[in-house]
N, C-alpha and C positions, 0 to 999 in steps of 0.2 A: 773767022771765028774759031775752026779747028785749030789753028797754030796760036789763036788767045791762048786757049782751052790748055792746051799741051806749055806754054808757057807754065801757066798756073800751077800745071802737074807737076813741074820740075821744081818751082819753087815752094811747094808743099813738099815734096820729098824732102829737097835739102834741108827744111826746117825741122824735118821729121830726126833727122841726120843729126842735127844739132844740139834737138832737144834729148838723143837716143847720149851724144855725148856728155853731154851736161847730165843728163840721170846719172849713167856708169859713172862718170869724175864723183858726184853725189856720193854712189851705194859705197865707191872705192874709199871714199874721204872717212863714212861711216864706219866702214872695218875698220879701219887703219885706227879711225878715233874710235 
């Protein structure tokens, strides 16, 4: 169950990661445009 648990952790980070990319590529697109 703990190494489920910690699984999960990781893959909610990395999503966190992704979405924090996708915002910045966003705000940067926003300036630029």
């Amino acid at each position: 169950m703990f190494e489920r648990k910690l699984q999960t952790k990781n893959l909610f980070r990395g999503r966190m990661k992704k979405m924090k990319k996708i915002v910045l590529a966003m705000a940067a697109a926003s300036v630029v445009g």
